[in-house]
N, C-alpha and C positions, 0 to 999 in steps of 0.2 A: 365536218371532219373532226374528229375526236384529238383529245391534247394529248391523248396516253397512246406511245406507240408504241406498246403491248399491251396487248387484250385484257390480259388479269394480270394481277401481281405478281412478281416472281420471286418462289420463298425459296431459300438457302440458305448458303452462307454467304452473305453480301462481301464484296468483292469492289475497293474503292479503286480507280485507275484515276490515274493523274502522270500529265503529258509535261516533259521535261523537254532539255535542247538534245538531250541524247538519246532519249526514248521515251519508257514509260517506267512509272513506279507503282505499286501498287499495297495497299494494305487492307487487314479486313477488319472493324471496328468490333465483332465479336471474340476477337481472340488475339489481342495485346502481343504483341512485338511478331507476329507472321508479315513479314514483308516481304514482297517481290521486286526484282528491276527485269524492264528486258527489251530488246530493242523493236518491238514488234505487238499489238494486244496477245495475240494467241501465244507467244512465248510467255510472255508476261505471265498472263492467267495459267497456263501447263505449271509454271514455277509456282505460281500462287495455291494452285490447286494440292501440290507436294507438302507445300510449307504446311498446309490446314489438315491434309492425310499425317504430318507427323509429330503434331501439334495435338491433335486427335489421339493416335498413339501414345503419345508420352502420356497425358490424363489418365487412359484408360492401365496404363502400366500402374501409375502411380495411386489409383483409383478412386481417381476423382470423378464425378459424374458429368457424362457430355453434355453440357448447355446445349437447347434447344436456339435455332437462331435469333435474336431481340428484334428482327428487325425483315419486311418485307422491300421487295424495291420496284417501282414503277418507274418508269420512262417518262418522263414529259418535257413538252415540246410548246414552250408559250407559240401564244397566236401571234405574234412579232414574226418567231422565224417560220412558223408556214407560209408566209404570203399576206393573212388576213392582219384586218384591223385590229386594235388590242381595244378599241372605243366603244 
C-alpha cells in the first residue's frame, strides 16, 4: 500500500489547517497574513479561499505580480498509522 494518499501532488495554493478547542484555523504560507477560523474544514477553507481571492485582487490593483504557488502538497500517511510495521 502506498504512504501518499493522493496519487500525485496537488499544486495550488497550499492551504494550512490547524485544529483548535473551537474549531479550526487556517493559514496559507504563500501569502502572509490570509487567515481563516471556522468551526467546520469546509467553512474554514470557503473563508480561506475569499481571503486568497482578495489578497489576489488587491496585488493585481496595486500591480504587483501574482506569485506562482512555492509550494506543492502530498498527503502522507507513515506506516505506523496504516496497520503496518515501520521496521
Amino acid at each position: 500500500m502506498s504512504a501518499y494518499l493522493a496519487a500525485e501532488p496537488l499544486h495550488g495554493h497550499p492551504v494550512v489547517l490547524e485544529r483548535s478547542r473551537t474549531g479550526l484555523g487556517a493559514y496559507a504560507p504563500d501569502h502572509p497574513g490570509c487567515v481563516a477560523m471556522g468551526p467546520t474544514v469546509a467553512v474554514t477553507l470557503e473563508r480561506m479561499a475569499g481571503d486568497i481571492a482578495a489578497h489576489l485582487a488587491g496585488m493585481c490593483e496595486d500591480g504587483e505580480p501574482i506569485p506562482e504557488p512555492s509550494a506543492s502538497v502530498a498527503i502522507v500517511r507513515p506506516a505506523a498509522s496504516r496497520g503496518e510495521s515501520s521496521v
